[in-house]
C-alpha positions in Angstrom: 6.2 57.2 -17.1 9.3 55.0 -18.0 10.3 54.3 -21.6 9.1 50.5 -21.5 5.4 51.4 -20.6 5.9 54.3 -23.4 6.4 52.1 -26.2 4.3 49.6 -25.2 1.1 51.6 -25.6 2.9 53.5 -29.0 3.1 49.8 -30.5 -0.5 49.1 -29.0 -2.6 52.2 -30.0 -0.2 53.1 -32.8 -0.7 56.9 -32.5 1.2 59.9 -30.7 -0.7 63.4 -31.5 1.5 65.6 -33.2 2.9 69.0 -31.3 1.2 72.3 -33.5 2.5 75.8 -33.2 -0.4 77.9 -32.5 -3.0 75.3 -32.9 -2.3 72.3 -29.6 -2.8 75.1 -26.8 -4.5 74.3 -23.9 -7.8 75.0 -25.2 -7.4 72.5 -28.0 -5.8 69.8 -25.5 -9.1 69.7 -23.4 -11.0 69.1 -26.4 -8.7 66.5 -27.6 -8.4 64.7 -24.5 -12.6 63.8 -25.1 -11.8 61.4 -27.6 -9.5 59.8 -25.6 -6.1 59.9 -27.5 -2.8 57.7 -26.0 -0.8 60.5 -26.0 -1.0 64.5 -26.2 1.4 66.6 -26.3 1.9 70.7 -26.3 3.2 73.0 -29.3 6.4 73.6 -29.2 8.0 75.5 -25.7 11.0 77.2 -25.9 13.7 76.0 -23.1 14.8 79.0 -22.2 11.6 80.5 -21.9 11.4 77.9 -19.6 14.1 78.5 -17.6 13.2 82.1 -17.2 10.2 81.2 -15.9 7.7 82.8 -18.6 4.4 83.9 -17.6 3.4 83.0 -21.0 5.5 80.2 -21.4 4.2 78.6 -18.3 0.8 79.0 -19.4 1.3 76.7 -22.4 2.5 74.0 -20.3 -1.1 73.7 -18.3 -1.6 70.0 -18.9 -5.0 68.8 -19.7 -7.0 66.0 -17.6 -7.8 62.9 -19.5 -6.7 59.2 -19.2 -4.2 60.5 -21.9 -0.4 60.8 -21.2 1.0 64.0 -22.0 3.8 65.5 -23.5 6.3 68.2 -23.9 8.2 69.3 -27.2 11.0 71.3 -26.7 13.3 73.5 -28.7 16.4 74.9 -28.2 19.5 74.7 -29.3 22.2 74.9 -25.9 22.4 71.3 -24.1 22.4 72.6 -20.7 19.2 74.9 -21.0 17.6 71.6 -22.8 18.5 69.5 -19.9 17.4 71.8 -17.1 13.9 73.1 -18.9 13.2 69.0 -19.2 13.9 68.9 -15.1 11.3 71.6 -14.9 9.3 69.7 -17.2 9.3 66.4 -14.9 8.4 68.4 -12.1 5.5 70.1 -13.7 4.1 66.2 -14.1 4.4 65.8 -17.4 4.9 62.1 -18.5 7.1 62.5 -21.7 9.7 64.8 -23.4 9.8 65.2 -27.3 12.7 67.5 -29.0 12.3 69.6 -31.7 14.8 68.8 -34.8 12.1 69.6 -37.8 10.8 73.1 -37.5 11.9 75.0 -40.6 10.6 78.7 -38.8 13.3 80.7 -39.9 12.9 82.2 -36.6 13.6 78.8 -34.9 16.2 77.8 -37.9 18.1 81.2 -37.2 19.2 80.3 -33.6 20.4 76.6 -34.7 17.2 75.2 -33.4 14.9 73.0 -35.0 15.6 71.7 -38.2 19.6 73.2 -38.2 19.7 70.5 -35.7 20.5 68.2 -38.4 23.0 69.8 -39.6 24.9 69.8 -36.6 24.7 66.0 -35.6 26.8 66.3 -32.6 25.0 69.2 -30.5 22.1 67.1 -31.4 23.2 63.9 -29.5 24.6 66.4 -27.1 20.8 68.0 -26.3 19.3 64.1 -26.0 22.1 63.1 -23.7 21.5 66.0 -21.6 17.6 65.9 -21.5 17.9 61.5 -21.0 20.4 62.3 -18.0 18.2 65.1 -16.4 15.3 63.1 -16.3 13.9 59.7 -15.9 11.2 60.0 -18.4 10.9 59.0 -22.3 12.6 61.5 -24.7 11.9 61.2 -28.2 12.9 63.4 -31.2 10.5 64.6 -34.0 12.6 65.4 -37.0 12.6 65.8 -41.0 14.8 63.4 -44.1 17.2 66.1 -43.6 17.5 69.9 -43.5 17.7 70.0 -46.8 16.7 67.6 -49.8 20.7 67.8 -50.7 21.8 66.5 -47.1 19.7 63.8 -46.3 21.1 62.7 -42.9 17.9 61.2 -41.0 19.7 57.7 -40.8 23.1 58.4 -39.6 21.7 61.0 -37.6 18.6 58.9 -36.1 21.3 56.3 -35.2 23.7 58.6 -32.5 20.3 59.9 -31.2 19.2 56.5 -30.2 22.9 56.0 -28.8 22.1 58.9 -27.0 19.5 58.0 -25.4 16.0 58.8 -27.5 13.3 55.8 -26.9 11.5 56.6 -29.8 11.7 59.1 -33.1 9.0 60.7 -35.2 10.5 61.4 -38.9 8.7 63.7 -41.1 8.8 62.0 -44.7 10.0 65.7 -46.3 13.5 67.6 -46.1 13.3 71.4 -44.6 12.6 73.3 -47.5 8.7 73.0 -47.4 6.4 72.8 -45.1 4.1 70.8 -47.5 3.1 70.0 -50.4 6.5 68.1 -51.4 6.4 64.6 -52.3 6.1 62.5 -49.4 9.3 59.7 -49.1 8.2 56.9 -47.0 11.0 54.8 -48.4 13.5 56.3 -45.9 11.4 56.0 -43.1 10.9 51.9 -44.0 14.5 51.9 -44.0 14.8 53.8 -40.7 12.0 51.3 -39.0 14.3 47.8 -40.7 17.7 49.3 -39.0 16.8 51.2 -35.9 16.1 49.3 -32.4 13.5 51.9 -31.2 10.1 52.2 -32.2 9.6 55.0 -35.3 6.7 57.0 -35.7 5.7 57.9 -39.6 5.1 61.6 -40.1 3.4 63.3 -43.3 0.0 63.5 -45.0 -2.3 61.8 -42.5 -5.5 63.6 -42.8 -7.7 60.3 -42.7 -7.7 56.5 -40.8 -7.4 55.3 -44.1 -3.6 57.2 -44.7 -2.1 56.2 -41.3 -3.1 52.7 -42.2 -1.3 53.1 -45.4 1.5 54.4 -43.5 2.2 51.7 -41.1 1.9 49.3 -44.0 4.3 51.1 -46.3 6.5 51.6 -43.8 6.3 49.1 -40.9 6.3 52.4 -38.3 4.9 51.0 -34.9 3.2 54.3 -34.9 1.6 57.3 -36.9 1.3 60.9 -36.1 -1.0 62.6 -38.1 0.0 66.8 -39.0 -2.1 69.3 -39.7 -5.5 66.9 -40.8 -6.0 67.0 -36.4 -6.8 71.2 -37.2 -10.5 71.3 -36.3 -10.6 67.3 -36.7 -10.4 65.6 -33.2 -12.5 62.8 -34.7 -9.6 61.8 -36.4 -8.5 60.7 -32.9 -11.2 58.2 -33.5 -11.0 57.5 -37.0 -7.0 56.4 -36.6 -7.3 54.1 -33.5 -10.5 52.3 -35.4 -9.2 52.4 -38.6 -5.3 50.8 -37.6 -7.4 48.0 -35.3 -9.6 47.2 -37.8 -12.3 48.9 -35.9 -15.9 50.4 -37.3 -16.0 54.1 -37.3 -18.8 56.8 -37.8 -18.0 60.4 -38.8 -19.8 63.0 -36.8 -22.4 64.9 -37.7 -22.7 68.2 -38.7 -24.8 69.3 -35.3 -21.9 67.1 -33.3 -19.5 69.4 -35.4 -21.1 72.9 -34.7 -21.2 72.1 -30.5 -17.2 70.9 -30.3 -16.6 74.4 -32.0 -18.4 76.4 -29.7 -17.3 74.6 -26.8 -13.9 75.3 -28.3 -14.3 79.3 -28.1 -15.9 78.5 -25.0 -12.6 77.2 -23.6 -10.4 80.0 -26.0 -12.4 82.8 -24.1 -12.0 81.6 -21.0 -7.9 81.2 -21.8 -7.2 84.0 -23.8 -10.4 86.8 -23.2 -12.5 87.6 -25.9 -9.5 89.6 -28.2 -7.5 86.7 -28.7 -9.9 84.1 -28.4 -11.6 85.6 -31.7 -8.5 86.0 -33.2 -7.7 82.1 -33.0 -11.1 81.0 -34.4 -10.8 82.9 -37.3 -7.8 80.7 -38.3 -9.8 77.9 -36.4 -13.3 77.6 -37.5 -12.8 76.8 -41.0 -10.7 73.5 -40.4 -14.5 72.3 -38.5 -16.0 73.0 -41.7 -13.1 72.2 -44.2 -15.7 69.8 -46.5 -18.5 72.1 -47.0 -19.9 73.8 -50.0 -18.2 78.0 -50.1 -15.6 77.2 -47.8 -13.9 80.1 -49.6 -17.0 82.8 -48.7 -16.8 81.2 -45.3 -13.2 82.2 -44.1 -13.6 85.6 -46.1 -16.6 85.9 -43.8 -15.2 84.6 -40.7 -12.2 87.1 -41.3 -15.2 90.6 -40.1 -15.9 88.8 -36.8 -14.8 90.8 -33.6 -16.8 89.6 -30.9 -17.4 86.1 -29.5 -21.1 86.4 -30.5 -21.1 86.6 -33.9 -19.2 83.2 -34.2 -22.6 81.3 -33.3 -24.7 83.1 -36.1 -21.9 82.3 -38.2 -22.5 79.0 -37.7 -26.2 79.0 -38.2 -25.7 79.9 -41.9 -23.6 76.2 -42.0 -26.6 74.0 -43.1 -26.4 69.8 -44.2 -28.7 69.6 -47.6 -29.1 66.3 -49.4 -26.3 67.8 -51.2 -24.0 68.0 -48.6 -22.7 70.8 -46.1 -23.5 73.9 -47.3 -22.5 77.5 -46.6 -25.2 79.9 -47.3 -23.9 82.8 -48.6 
């Protein structure tokens, strides 16, 4: 995929799906890839896993079929080991290359990796330059204001990245000291979008169609890419490309709800086994059910299931009243 064709469909469909630790595994790409998303991309991969050939590693980077283009988001923090994991990457058939300057994991931040990118602007441009020159695919950065709220640098910084070669950059309205909850500065990101040649994708409390069509108009970003609202919500795949289009769109129902979750421990179990595959739908299930009436009894409850069939009867006790959806405890 070269850069032009990229952008074109960013500024067409005006969505890029975001990269989730833990949560945009293979399993979750398949299911994503049914509502027919531009773009997916995996969780963050480590390079040097990469390089050092992984067995685990590798398996995240099974990519998903689906008239989707997909993604890889890298992290590291040595240009070389950057460069040659993105040759793997290519290789693999994977059709773009995103690197990670905004995760504030202390055990990413600790090795200079992730967010302590931005504070060290010039192995930044360094890591794009070697990643653009190993491979003839897009590369794009997904990064926060700054790594801190006291050293804003997104602007100077998004500048040498696009001089070094980034066709596109995701910036995360927040500095590195929250994951969320902090005020949300979209300002920054307008002024990023009026002085940067490259398309910029607005990052930061999308959980509906309704905010990422507040977004682009806030902030004139050719694109949106929603966070941690896609968790058990791949209809807001859907609701975005509608809503930004000026398109009708109809929630699912509860029934439609229920069968995407089992069908998503179907794929877990057949990924992971039956230990781990539990495991993740514990942390999973209750994003499918996020609206409904004793959400708060429902992830207590979810919390005592061991086996894979326990999940369905779980799921029987989720019932759609007059009300609304209810949890019958």
């Amino acid at each position: 995929m070269n850069s032009s064709l990229f952008i074109k469909i960013l500024r067409d469909k005006k969505l890029l799906l975001p990269p989730l630790s833990g949560y945009t595994d293979y399993p979750y790409r398949v299911i994503l890839a049914r509502f027919h998303p531009p773009f997916i991309i995996t969780e963050m991969v480590n390079a040097r896993a990469i390089l050092q050939r992984n067995p685990r590693t590798m398996q995240m980077l099974k990519i998903s079929e689906g008239t989707q283009y997909n993604g890889v988001q890298l992290v590291g923090s040595i240009p070389e080991y950057m460069g040659k994991a993105a040759r793997i990457v290519q290789d693999l058939g994977f059709d773009y290359i995103d690197i990670n300057m905004g995760c504030t994991a202390r055990k990413v931040t600790c090795r200079g990796e992730g967010v302590s990118l931005m504070k060290n602007e010039q192995n930044a441009c360094e890591i794009v330059s070697a990643v653009t020159a190993a491979v003839d695919l897009p590369v794009t950065c997904k990064m926060r204001l700054g790594a801190t709220r006291h050293s804003v640098n997104v602007l100077s910084l998004a500048q040498k990245l696009v001089d070094a070669g980034a066709a596109a950059l995701t910036i995360h309205g927040r500095s590195g000291e929250k994951k969320f909850g902090a005020p949300l500065d979209r300002s920054i990101i307008k002024t990023a979008v009026e002085h940067l040649s490259v398309p910029i994708i607005a990052n930061g409390s999308i959980y509906t169609g309704k905010d990422a069509e507040v977004m682009i108009q806030e902030t004139g970003a050719a694109a949106v890419m929603p966070g941690r609202g896609l968790l058990g919500n791949p209809w807001l795949v859907p609701e975005i490309l509608n809503t930004v289009l000026h398109k009708k769109y109809t929630a699912p129902v509860l029934q439609e709800k229920k069968d995407v979750c089992l069908d998503h421990l179907r794929l877990l179990l057949e990924y992971y086994g039956e230990r781990r595959a539990v495991l993740k739908m514990r942390s999973i299930l209750p994003h499918y059910f996020s609206s409904c009436l004793y959400l708060k009894e429902l992830k207590k409850d979810v919390q005592q299931v061991t086996i894979v069939d326990e999940i369905p009867v779980l799921l029987e006790r989720i019932q759609q009243t007059p009300m609304g959806i209810i949890y019958s405890i």
